[in-house]
C-alpha beads as a LAMMPS data file, in Angstrom:
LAMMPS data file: protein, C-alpha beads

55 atoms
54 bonds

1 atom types
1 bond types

-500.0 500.0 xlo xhi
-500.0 500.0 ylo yhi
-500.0 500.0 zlo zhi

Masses

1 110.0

Atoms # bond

1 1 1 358.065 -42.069 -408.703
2 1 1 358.654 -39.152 -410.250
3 1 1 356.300 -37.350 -408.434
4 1 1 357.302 -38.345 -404.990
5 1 1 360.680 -37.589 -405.771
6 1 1 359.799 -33.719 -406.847
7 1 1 357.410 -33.712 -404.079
8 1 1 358.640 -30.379 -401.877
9 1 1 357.581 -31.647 -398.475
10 1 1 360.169 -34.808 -399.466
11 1 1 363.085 -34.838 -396.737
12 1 1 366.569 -34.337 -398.348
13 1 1 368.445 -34.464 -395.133
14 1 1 367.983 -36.919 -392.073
15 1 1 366.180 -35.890 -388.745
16 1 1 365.811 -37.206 -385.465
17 1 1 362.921 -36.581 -383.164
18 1 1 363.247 -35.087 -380.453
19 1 1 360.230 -34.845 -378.028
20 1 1 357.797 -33.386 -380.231
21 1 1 359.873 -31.760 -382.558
22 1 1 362.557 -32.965 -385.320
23 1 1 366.286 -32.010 -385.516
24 1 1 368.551 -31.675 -388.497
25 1 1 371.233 -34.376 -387.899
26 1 1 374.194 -35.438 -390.587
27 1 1 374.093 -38.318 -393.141
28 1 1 377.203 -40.038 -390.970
29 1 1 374.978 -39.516 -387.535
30 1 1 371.829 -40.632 -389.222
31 1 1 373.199 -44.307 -390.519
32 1 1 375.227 -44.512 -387.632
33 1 1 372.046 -44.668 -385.267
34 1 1 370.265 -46.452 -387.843
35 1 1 372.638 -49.787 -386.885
36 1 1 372.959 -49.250 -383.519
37 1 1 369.057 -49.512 -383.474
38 1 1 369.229 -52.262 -385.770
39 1 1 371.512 -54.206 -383.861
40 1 1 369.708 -53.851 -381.093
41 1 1 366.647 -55.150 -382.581
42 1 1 368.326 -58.347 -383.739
43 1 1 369.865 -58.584 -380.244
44 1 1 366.687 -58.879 -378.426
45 1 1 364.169 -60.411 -381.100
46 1 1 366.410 -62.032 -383.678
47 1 1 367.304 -61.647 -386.887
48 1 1 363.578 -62.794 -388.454
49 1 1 362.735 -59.486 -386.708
50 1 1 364.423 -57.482 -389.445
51 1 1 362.941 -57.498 -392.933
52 1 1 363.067 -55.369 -396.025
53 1 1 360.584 -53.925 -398.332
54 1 1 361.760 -52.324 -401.979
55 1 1 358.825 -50.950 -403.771

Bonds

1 1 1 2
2 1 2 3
3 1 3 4
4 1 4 5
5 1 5 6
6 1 6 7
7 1 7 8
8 1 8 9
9 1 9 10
10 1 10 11
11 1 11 12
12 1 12 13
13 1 13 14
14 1 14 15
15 1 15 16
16 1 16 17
17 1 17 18
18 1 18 19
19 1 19 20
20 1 20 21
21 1 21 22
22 1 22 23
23 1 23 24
24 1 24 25
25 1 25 26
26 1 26 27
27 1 27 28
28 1 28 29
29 1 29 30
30 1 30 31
31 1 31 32
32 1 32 33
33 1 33 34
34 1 34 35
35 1 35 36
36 1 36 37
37 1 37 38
38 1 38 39
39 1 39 40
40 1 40 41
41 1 41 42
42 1 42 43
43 1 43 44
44 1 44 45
45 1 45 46
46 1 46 47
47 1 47 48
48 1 48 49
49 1 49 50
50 1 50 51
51 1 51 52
52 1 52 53
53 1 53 54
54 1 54 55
């Protein structure tokens, strides 16, 4: 893990896509858009819909 974590292409702030491109957006943004998507997702599919993977 080490390695990936050193890695210097590694993101170390979020980013939203935009088009074809990627923005710089803030850590409060980010998660905030992260559960509005979520919820969304469980809206319309359900909560099996949603899983988690920790490696």
């Amino acid at each position: 893990m080490g390695g990936l974590h050193h890695d210097p292409d590694r993101l170390r702030t979020p980013v939203r896509r935009v088009g074809d491109t990627f923005e710089l957006i803030g850590w409060d943004e980010a998660l905030a858009e992260i559960g509005r998507r979520l919820r969304r997702i469980r809206r319309e599919h359900g909560p099996s819909a949603i899983g988690m993977y920790s490696y």
